[in-house]
N, C-alpha and C positions, 0 to 999 in steps of 0.2 A: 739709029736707036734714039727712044728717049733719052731726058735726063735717069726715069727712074729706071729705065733698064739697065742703061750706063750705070747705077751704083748697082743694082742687084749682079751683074757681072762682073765689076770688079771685088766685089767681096764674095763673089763663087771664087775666086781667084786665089784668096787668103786659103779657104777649106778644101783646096785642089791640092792632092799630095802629088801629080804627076807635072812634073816641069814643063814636057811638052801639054800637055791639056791645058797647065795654070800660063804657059805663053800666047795660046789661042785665045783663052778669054781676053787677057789683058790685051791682045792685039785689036779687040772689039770694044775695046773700053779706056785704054788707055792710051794717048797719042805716042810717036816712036821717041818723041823727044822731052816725054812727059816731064815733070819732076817729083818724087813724093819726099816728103819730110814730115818728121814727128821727132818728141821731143829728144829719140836715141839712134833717129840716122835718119839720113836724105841720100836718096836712091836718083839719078840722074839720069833717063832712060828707061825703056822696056827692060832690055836685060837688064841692068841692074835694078827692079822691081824684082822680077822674076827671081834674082839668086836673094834679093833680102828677104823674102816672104820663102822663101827653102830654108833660108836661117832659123828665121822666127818658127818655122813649123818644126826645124831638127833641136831649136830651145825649148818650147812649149810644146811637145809632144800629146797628144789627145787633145789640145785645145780649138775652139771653133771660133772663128768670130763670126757675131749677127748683128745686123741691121736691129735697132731698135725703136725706128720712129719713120716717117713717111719721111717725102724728101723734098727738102723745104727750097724753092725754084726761085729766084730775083733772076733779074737782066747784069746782075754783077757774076752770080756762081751759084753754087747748091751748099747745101752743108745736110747733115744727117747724124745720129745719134749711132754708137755702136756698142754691142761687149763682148769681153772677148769672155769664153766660159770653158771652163771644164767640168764635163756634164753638166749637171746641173747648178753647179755652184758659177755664180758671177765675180771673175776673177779683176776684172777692171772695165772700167766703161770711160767711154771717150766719145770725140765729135769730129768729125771731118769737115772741113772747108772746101770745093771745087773750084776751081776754075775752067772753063770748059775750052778746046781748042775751036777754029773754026768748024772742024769737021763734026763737033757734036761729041770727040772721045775728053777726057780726062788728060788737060793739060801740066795743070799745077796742082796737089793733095797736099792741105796741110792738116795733120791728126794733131790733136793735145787730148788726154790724158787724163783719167779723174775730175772732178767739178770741178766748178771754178771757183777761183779765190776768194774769201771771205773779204769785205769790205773792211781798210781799216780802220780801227776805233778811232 
């Protein structure tokens, strides 16, 4: 898979309510020893991906998260723009960081959260 497929299937993954489906994708997307972190948990593996995005969907109920920017490729990792929404209201928006495994899936994710920090005075 591409990079851009790699992110368009790991964020079908976030919008999968079925455990078994939302483990297929990440199994195409994300490597077995991957790691994801953001600024309210780091997930160490597939399974544990798969049960924190069962959380986050039994916390935020009807919300989606979407891709909102193309997917920006260097020889270091990818990064991409997201929000998470309910319907149509944009409940937070944030940025992912990748690093890719050799095989091409999602080794290391780190999210942050809202913009970035104002410069200080």
């Amino acid at each position: 898979m591409d990079p851009i497929e790699i992110v368009r299937t790991y964020g079908a993954s976030w919008n999968e309510p079925d455990d078994a489906r939302r483990t297929a994708l990440l199994e195409q997307a994300f490597a077995d020893d991957g790691v994801y972190h953001d600024p309210t948990a780091k997930a160490e593996g597939r399974a544990a991906l798969v049960a924190h995005i069962a959380g986050f969907r039994a916390m935020f109920p009807g919300r989606s998260i979407e891709t909102t920017s193309g997917v920006d490729v260097t020889d270091v990792g990818l990064r991409f723009a997201w929000e998470m929404r309910n319907g149509d209201a944009v409940e937070l928006e944030g940025m992912d960081f990748v690093e890719l495994a050799p095989d091409g899936r999602i080794q290391k994710i780190a999210g942050f959260f809202g913009p970035l920090p104002p410069l200080d005075a």
